[in-house]
Structure formats: C-alpha cells, structure tokens
DRENRO-960307 format. One record per residue (C-alpha): residue number from 0; residue in one letter; x, y, z. Coordinates in steps of 0.001 Angstrom, whole numbers, always signed. Each point is the difference from the previous one (the first is absolute). Layout:
<pts>
<NUM, 'a', <X, Y, Z>>
...
</pts>
This chain:
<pts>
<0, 'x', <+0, +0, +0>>
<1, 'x', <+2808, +2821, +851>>
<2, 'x', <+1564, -932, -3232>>
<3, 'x', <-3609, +785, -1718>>
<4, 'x', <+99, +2893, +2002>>
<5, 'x', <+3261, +1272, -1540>>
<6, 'x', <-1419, -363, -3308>>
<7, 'x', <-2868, +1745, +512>>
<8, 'x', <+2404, +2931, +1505>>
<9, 'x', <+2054, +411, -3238>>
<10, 'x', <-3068, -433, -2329>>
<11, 'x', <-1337, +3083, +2600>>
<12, 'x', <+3399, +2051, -545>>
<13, 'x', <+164, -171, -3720>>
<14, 'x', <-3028, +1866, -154>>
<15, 'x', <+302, +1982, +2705>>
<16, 'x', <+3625, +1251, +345>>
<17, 'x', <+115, +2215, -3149>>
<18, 'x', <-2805, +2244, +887>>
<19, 'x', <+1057, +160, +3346>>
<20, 'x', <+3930, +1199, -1026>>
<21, 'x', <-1514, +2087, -2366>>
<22, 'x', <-1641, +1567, +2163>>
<23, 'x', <+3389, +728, +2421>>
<24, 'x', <+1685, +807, -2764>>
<25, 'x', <+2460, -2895, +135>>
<26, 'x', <-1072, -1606, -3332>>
<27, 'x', <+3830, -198, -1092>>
<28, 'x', <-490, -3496, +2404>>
<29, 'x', <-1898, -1674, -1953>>
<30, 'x', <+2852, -534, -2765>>
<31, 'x', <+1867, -1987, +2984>>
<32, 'x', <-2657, -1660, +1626>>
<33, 'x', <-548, -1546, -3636>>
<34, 'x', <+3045, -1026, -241>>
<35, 'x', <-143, -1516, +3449>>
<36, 'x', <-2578, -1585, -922>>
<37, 'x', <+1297, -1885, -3050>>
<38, 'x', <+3194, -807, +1889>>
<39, 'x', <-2161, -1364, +2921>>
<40, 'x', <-1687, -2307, -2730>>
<41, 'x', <+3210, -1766, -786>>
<42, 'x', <+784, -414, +3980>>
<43, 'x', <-3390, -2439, -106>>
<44, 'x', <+1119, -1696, -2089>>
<45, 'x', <+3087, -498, +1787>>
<46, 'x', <-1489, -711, +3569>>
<47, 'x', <-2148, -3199, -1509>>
<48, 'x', <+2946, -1257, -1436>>
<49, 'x', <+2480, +371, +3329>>
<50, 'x', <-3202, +553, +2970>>
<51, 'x', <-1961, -3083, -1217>>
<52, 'x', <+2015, -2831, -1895>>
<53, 'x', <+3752, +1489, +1872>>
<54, 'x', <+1831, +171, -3470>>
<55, 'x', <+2415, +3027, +164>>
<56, 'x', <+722, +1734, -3252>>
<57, 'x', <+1923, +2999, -491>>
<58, 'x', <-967, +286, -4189>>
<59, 'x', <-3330, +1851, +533>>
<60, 'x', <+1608, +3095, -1717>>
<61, 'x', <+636, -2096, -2353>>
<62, 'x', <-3304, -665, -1152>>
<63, 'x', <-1344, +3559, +413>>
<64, 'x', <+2532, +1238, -1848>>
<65, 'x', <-818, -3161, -2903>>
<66, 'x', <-3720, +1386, +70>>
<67, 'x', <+1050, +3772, -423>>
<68, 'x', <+2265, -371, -2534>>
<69, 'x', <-1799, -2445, -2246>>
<70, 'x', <-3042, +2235, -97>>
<71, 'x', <+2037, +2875, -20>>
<72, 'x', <+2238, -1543, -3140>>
<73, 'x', <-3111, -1506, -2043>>
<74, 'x', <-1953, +3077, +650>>
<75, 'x', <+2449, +2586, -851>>
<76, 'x', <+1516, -1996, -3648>>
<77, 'x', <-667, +1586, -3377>>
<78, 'x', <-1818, -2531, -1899>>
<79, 'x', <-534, +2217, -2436>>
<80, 'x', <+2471, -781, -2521>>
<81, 'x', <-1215, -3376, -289>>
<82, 'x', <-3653, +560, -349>>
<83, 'x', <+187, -1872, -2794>>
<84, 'x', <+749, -3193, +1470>>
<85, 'x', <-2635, -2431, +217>>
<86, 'x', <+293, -35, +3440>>
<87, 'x', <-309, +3237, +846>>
<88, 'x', <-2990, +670, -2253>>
<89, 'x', <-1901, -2677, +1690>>
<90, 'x', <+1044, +1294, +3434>>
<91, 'x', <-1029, +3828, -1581>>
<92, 'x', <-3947, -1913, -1244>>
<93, 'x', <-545, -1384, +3159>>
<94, 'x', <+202, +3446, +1832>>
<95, 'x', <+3194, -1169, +2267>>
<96, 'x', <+2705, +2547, -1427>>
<97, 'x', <-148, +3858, +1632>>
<98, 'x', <+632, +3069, -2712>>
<99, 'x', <+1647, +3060, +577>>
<100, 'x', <+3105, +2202, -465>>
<101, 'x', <+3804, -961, +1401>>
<102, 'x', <+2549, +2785, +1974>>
<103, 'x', <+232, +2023, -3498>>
<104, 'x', <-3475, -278, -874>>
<105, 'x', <+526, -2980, -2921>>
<106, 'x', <-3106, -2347, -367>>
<107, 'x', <-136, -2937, +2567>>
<108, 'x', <-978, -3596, +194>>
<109, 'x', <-35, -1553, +3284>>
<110, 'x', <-1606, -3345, +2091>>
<111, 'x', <-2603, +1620, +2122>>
<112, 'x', <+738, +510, +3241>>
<113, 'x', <-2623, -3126, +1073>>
<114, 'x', <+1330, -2343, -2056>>
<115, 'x', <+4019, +904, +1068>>
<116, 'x', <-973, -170, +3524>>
<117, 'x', <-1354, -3682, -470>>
<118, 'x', <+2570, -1248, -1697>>
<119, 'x', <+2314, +1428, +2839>>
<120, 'x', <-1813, -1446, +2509>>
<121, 'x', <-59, -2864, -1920>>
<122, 'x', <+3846, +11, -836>>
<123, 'x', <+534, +702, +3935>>
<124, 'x', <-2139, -3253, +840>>
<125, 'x', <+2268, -1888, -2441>>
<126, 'x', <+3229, +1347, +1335>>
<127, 'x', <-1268, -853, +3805>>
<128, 'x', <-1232, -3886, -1616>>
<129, 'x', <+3648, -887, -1797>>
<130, 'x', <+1674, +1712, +3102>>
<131, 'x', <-1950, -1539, +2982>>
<132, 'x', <-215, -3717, -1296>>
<133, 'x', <+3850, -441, +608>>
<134, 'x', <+1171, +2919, +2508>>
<135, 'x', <-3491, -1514, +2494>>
<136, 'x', <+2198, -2620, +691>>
<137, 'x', <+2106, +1515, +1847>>
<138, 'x', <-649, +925, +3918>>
<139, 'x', <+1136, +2958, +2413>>
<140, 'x', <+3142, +2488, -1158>>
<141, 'x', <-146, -2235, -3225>>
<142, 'x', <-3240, +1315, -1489>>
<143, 'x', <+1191, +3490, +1348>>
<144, 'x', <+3211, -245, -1944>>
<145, 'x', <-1778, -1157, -3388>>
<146, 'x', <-2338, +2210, +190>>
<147, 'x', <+2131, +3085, +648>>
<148, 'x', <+2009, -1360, -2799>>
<149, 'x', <-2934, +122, -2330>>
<150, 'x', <-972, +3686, +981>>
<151, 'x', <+3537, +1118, -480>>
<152, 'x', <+235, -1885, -3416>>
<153, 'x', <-3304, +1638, -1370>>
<154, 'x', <+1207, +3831, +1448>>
<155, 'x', <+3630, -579, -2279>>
<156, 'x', <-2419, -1293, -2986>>
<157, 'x', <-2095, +3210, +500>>
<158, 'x', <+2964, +2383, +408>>
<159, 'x', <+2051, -2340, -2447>>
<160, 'x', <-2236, +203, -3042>>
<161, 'x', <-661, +2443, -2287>>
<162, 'x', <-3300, -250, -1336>>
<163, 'x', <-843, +516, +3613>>
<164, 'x', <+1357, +3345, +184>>
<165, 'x', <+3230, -1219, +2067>>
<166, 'x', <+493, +2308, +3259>>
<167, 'x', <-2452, +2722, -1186>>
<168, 'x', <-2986, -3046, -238>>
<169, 'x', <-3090, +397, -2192>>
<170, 'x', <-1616, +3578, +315>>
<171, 'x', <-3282, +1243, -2019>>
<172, 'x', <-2382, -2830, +480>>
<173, 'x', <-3309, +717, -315>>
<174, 'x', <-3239, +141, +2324>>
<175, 'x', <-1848, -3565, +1140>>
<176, 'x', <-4055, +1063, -1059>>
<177, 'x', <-1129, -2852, +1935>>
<178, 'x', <-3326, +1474, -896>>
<179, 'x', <-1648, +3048, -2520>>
<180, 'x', <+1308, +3048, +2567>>
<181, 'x', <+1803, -1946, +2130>>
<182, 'x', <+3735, -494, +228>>
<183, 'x', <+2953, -1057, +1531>>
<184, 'x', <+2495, +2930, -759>>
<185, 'x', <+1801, +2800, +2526>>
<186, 'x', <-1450, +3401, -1813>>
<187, 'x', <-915, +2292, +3137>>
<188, 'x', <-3275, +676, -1302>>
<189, 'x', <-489, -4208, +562>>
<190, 'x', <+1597, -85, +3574>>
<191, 'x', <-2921, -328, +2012>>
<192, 'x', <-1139, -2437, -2818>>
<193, 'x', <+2672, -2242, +316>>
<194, 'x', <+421, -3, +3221>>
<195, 'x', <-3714, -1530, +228>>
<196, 'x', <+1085, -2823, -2537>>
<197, 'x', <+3092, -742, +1845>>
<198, 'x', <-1691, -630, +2976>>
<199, 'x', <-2690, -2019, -1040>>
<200, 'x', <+2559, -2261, -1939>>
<201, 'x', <+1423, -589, +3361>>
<202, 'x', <-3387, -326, +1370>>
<203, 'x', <-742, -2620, -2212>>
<204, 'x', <+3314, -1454, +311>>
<205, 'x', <+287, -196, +3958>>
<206, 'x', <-3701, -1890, -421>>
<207, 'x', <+993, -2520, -2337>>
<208, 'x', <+2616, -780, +2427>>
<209, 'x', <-2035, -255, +2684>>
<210, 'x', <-2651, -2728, -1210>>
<211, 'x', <+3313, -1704, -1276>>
<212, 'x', <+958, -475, +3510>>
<213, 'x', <-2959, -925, +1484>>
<214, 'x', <-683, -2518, -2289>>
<215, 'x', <+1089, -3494, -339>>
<216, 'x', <+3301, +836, -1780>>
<217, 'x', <+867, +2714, +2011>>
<218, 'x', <+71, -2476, +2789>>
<219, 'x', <+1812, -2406, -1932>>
<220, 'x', <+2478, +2967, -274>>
<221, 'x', <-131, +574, +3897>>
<222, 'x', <+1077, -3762, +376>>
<223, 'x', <+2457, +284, -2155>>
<224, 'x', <+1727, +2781, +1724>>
<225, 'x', <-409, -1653, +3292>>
<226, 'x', <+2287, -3470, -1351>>
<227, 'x', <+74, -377, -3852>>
<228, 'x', <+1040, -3876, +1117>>
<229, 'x', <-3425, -169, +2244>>
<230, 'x', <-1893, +1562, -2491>>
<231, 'x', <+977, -2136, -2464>>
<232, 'x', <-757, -3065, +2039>>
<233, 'x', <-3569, +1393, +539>>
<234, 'x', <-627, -221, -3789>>
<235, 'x', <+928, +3459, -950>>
<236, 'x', <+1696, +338, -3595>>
<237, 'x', <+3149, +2632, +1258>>
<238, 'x', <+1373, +65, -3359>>
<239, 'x', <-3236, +1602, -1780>>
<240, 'x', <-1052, +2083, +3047>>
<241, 'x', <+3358, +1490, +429>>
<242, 'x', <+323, +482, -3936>>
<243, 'x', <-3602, +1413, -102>>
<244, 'x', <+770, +2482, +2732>>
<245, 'x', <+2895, +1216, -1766>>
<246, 'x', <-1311, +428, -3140>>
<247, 'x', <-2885, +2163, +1965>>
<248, 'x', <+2476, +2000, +1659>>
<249, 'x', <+1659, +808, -3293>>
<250, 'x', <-3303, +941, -1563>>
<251, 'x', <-927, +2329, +2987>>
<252, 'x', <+3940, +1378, -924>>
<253, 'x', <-389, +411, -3902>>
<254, 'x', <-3606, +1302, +632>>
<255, 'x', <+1270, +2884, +2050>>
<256, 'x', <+2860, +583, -1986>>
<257, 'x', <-2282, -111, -3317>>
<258, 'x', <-2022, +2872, +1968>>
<259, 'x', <+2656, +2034, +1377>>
<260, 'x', <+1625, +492, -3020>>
<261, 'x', <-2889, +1698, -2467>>
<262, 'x', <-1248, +2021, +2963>>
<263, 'x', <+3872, +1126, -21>>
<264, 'x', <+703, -50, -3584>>
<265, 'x', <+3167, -1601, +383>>
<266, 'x', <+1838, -2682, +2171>>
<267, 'x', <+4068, -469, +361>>
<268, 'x', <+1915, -3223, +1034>>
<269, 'x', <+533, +1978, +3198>>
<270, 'x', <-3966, -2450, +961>>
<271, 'x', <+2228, -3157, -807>>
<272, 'x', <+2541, +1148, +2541>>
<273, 'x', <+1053, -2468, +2744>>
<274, 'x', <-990, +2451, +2959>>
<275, 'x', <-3751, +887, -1428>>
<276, 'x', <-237, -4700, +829>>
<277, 'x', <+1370, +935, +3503>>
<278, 'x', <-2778, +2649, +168>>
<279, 'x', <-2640, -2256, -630>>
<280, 'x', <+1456, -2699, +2154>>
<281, 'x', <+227, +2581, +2534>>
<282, 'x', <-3582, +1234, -266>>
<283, 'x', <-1446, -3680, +549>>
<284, 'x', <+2576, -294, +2736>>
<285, 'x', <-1016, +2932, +1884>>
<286, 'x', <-3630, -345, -854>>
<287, 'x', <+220, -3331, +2053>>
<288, 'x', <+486, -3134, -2617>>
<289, 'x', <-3364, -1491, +50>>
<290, 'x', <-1828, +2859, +482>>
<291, 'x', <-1539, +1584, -3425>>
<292, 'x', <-1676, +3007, +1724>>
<293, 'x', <+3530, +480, +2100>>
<294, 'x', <+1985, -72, -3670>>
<295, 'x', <-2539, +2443, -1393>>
<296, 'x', <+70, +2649, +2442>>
<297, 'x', <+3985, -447, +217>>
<298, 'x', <+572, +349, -3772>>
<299, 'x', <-2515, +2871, +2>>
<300, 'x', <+1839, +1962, +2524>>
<301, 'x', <+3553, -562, -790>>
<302, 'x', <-170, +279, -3948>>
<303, 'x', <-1748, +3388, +686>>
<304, 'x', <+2477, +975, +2647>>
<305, 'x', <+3039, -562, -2518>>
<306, 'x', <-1740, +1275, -3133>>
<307, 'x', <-971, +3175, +1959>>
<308, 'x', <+4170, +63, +903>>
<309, 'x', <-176, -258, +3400>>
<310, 'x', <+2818, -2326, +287>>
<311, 'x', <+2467, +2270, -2454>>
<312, 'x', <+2875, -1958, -1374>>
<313, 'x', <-315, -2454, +3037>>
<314, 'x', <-3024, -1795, -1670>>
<315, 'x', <+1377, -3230, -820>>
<316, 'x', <+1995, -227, +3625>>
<317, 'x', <-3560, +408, +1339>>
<318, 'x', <-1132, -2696, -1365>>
<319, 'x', <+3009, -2053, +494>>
<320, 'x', <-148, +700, +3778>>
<321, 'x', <-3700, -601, +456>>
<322, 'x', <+419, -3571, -1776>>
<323, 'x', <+2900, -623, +2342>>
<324, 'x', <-1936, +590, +3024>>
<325, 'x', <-3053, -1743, -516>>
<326, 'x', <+2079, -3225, -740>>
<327, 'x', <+1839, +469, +2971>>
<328, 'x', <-2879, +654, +2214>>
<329, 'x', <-1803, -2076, -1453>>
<330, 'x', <-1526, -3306, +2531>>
<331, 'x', <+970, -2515, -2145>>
<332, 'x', <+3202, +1050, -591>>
<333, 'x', <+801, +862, +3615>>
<334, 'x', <-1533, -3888, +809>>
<335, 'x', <+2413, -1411, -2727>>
<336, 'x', <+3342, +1438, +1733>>
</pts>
C-alpha cells in the first residue's frame, strides 16, 4: 500500500508542481526536476535488478547511454540522399521517416523519432540479452567487474567513433511528439510540459515495478536474492529470472536515456562514463536496496542536488563517499566481518 501511495504522490506532483513554481517564480526548476526524473527512471531499473534478485552491475550507463545514442544517431541521419532506395521509399509510404531541414537549412530525411526510439530500446534489450546470458554466470565482484567492463567498453565506442560525433556526441536531434501537441523536447516554452511527461513516465514506471514485485515472479526474485542455491532447489529457474531482470533493468536504462536525450537535444559519452554506474549504484544503495520507494526518493533528490551544482567539482567524490558508507554501515556487511 505505501508503495501505491508513492505512486499516487508523483502522479499528484506532475500535475501539480508546475503551476505551483510558476506561481513562486522558480519555474527555471522544472528543467532539473525533469531531468531528475529521467535519471531516477534508470535507478528502478537498477534497484530490481540489485534490491530483488542481488545481481550487482555497474554497466547501467551503459545502456542509457545505448538508448540515447541510438535514437539520437537514427533520428538525427540524412536519409535524404538515398530516397531513392527501395528501402527508404517504403519506410517514406508507410509514414515512418520525419522531413525537415539539416544545420544549413538543406532538405532532410530522417527515421521518426518513434520508430528510432524502438529500435533503441530494442537494440538496448539485445545488447543486455547477448551480454547477460554469459556475464549472469558469474557471482559477487565478478559480475561487478564484467559489467563495469562493459560500460567502460561502450563509453570508448561512443567517444571512439565517429559517426557518433566522438567527444562532442550527437547534438540537434529532434523533438519526441509522443502525441499531436505533445512532446518530449527542452524548448522553455515546453518546460512545464515536459516536466508533466517526465513524471508520469516515472509514474508509470515505479507502478509497473511494483505489481512486478508483488507478484509471483517478483517473489521468485526475492528468493533468489535470499540464496540463489535455495531458490533454485525450490523450483525457481535463476538463470531466466536473473537474465529477465537484467534485461528489464537495461530497458528502464535505454528508456531514460532515449528520453533524456530529445528533451536535451543532444547526449555525449560523458552518460557512458564509469562514475554516472557508481551513481546509480549509489542511488539504490542509499535508497535502501530493496526498497523501490527508498531508490525513488534518493535518485530524485540527489540527481537534482548535483544537476542544480550543489556539489561543485566534488560531485563524483560525493557519490563515491556516500556508496562507501552505506556498504560499510551496512548490517550485512558489519555481520559478515
């Protein structure tokens, strides 16, 4: 019921908050608070892969950053010169490629912003599928190691590769209408806007998670944390559940990094970055593992803290520090020594 209740509280806030700061004449919030928001989305996802089946992974940046820049990439590439491909004119009839005018106003041909952010999400899913079925062997430090290895691999591809815009990342990608008049994109007459959509994905997002762990999988997933071994002698399949988890978490992760980037226009391989894993590991830690409303109000709260500067250049030794502490004041830990 109190996670309900937290649901119902954000669903209240989206609506609610932008008159209200409008009204105080602190608007300029809302552009962080959406943010926050998004950035809290990928922590869920997170916290039901390490809270409820205990798999640590330290490549969640990873797959936001996979989500951003696929959209990002297929969204923002000139098709243009090969409208005349088969193709392309097929994707052009069916009403699934986006006209309009590039940086020096030259005709453009794009995917539209719908179809690049499925096939991101899609390409994410993938990614978290070929990745999990072999690294989900592993247990402990293990998974943490291959995991941080595949977040640092995809931030070198991203900063690495050309076509991705190297260091400087993709910039100019266009609005998300998810409907006629509505859309995902950071123009200040569209902040209160977005801010509204923002929360209500994580609305939406913190429910789903919520029936998932009151159900019968989600306490599959609580038995599996508890003793993978047990669980698996009670009948539980720990292969698929821990798979399936992970490939959730990395949808939550490519979702919010799909998002993120067309309300900012742009996304760098600075989202890929080792440190912005910690952060999320950090958020779930603090938030209290198992403890989805705990995760939510932590990654609400911190992400708008640092976006808003309040750490300065000390940011990343926040977060450092605050992961530190919890596991070393954490019960289980202090049992264990």
């Amino acid at each position: 019921m109190r996670r309900f209740a937290t649901v119902l509280l954000i669903a209240v806030c989206a609506f609610a908050l932008p008159p209200l700061l409008t009204a105080l004449k602190a608007a300029f919030l809302l552009t962080q608070l959406t943010m926050a928001a998004y950035y809290a989305l990928a922590s869920l996802g997170l916290c039901a892969l390490m809270g409820y089946a205990g798999q640590i992974s330290m490549g969640q940046a990873g797959f936001f950053a996979i989500g951003g820049y696929a959209s990002a990439y297929l969204s923002t590439r000139n098709l243009a010169a090969a409208s005349g491909d088969p193709l392309v004119g097929g994707l052009d009839a069916l009403g699934l490629l986006s006209r309009g005018a590039d940086a020096y106003g030259n005709p453009s041909l794009s995917l539209s912003p719908w179809i690049a952010a499925l096939c991101a999400i899609l390409l994410a899913i993938l990614v978290a599928v070929l990745i999990g079925i072999p690294v989900l062997k592993l247990k402990g430090h293990y998974l943490a190691m291959a995991t941080l290895g595949f977040g640092i691999v995809i931030e070198k591809i991203a900063r690495g590769t050309p076509a991705l815009g190297g260091a400087d990342g993709l910039s100019c990608v266009p609005a998300f209408a998810l409907l006629p008049g509505l859309e995902v994109t950071g123009g200040r007459a569209a902040r209160a806007v977005n801010f509204t959509i923002s929360w209500v994905v994580l609305a939406i997002g913190l429910l789903a998670l919520v029936n998932l762990v009151n159900s019968r999988p989600g306490r599959a997933l609580r038995a599996l944390h508890d003793g993978e071994e047990a669980a698996g002698a009670m009948g539980v399949d720990t292969a698929r559940y821990k798979l399936n988890v992970f490939v959730l978490g990395a949808a939550y992760a490519a979702v919010a990094g799909v998002l993120l980037t067309h309300y900012n226009g742009s996304i760098g391989p600075g989202e890929a970055n080792a440190m912005k894993s910690v952060r999320y590991v950090a958020i779930v830690a603090v938030g209290g593992m198992a403890n989805l409303s705990g995760t939510l109000a932590a990654g609400l709260l911190l992400n708008f803290l640092s976006l808003r500067g309040v750490f300065g250049s000390l940011d990343d030794l926040v977060f450092g520090v605050m992961l530190v502490a919890v596991m070393l004041l954490s019960p289980g830990v202090r049992s264990r020594r």
